[in-house]
C-alpha positions as CSV (number, residue, x, y, z in Angstrom):
1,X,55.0,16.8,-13.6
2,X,52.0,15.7,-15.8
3,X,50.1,17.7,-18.7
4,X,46.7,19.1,-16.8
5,X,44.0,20.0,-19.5
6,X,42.5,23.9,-18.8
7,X,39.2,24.8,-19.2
8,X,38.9,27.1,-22.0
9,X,38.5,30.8,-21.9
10,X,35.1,31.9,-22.2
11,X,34.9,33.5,-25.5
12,X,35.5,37.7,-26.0
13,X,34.2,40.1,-28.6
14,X,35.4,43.3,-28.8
15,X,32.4,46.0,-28.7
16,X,32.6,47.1,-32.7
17,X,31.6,43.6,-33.6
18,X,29.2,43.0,-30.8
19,X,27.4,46.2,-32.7
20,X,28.3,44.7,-35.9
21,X,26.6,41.2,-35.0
22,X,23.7,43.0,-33.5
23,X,23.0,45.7,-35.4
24,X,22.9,42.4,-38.4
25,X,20.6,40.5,-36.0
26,X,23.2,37.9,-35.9
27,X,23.0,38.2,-32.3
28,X,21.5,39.8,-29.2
29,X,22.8,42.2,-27.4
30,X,22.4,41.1,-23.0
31,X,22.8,43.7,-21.0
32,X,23.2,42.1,-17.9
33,X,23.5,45.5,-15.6
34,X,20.8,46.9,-12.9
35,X,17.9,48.4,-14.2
36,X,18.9,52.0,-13.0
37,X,22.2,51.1,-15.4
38,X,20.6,50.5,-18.4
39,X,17.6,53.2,-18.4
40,X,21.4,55.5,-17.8
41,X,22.6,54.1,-20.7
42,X,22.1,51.4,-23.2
43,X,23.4,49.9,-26.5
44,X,20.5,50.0,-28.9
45,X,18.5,46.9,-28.9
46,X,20.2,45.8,-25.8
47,X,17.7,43.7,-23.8
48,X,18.2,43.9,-19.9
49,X,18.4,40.6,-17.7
50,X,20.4,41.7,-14.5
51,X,23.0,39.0,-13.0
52,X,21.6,38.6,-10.4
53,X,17.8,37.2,-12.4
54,X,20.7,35.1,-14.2
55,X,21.1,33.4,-11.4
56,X,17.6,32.2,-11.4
57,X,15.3,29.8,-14.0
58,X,13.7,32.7,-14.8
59,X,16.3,35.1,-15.7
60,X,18.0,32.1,-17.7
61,X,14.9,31.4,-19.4
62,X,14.6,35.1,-20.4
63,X,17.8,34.9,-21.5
64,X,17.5,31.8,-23.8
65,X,14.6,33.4,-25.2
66,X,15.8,36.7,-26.0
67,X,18.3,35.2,-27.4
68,X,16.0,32.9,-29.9
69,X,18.6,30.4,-31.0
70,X,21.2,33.4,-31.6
71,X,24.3,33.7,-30.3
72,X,24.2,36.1,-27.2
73,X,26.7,38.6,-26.3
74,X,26.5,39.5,-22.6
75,X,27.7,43.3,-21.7
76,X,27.9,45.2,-18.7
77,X,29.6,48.2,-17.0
78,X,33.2,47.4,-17.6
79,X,32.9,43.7,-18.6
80,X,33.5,41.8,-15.3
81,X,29.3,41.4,-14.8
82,X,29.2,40.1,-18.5
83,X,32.3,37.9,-17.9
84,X,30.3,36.0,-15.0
85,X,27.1,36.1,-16.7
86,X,28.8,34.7,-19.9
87,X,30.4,31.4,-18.0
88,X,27.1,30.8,-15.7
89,X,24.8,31.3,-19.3
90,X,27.6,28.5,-21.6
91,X,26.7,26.3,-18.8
92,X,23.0,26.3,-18.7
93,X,23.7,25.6,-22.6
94,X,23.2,29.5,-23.9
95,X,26.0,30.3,-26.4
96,X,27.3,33.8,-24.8
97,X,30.6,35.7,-25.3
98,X,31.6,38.5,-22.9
99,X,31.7,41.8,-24.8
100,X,35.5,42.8,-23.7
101,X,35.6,45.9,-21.7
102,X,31.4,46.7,-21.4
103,X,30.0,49.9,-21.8
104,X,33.0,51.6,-21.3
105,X,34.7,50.1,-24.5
106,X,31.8,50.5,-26.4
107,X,31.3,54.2,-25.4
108,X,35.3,54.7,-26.3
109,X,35.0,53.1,-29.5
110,X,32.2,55.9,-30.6
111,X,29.3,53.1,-31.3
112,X,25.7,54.3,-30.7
113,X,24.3,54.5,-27.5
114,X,20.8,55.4,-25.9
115,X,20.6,57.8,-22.9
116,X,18.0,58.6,-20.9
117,X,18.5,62.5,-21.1
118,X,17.3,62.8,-17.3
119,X,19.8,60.7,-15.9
120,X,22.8,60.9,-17.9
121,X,25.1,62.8,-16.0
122,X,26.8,60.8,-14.1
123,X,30.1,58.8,-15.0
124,X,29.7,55.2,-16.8
């Protein structure tokens, strides 16, 4: 049976050095969730393009300049969003890695969040 090449794996960051990359300006922060998600809930300096506007030249225009040349990190609920968004944005030629477990992860691992105090009681 012959050799077949694989794609590779879309790059992964784990959430304390998505902050750390952000926080530096190294990179922005794409919060690829529904609006009602990220007024919930948001990493600081997190900049909200949904999927679904990914999927459109708009949104991926928005997202290449948000991003401003930077590298982008795409994060979502629990990372399966991001995951999509980060292979659809490193092939419009956006370089995007999926932050590895979302919001979730990044709420777990203590980094800073902002909530909107009248509609943070439900589960993330």
């Amino acid at each position: 049976m012959a050799w077949t090449p694989q794609p590779p794996a879309p790059a992964q960051i784990d959430p304390a050095e998505a902050h750390r990359l952000a926080a530096a300006g190294e990179a922005l922060l794409l919060d690829v969730r529904e609006p009602e998600e990220h007024a919930e809930l948001h990493a600081p300096g997190a900049v909200l393009v949904p999927l679904d506007a990914l999927g459109t030249a708009g949104g991926l225009d928005a997202a290449r300049a948000a991003g401003g040349g930077r590298l982008v990190l795409a994060v979502c609920r629990s990372g399966n969003r991001s995951q999509t968004a980060t292979e659809l944005l490193n092939a419009h030629g956006v370089p995007t890695v999926n932050v590895v477990g979302g919001m979730r992860a990044w709420l777990r691992a203590g980094l800073p969040v902002h909530r909107d105090a009248c509609r943070c009681g439900g589960a993330i």
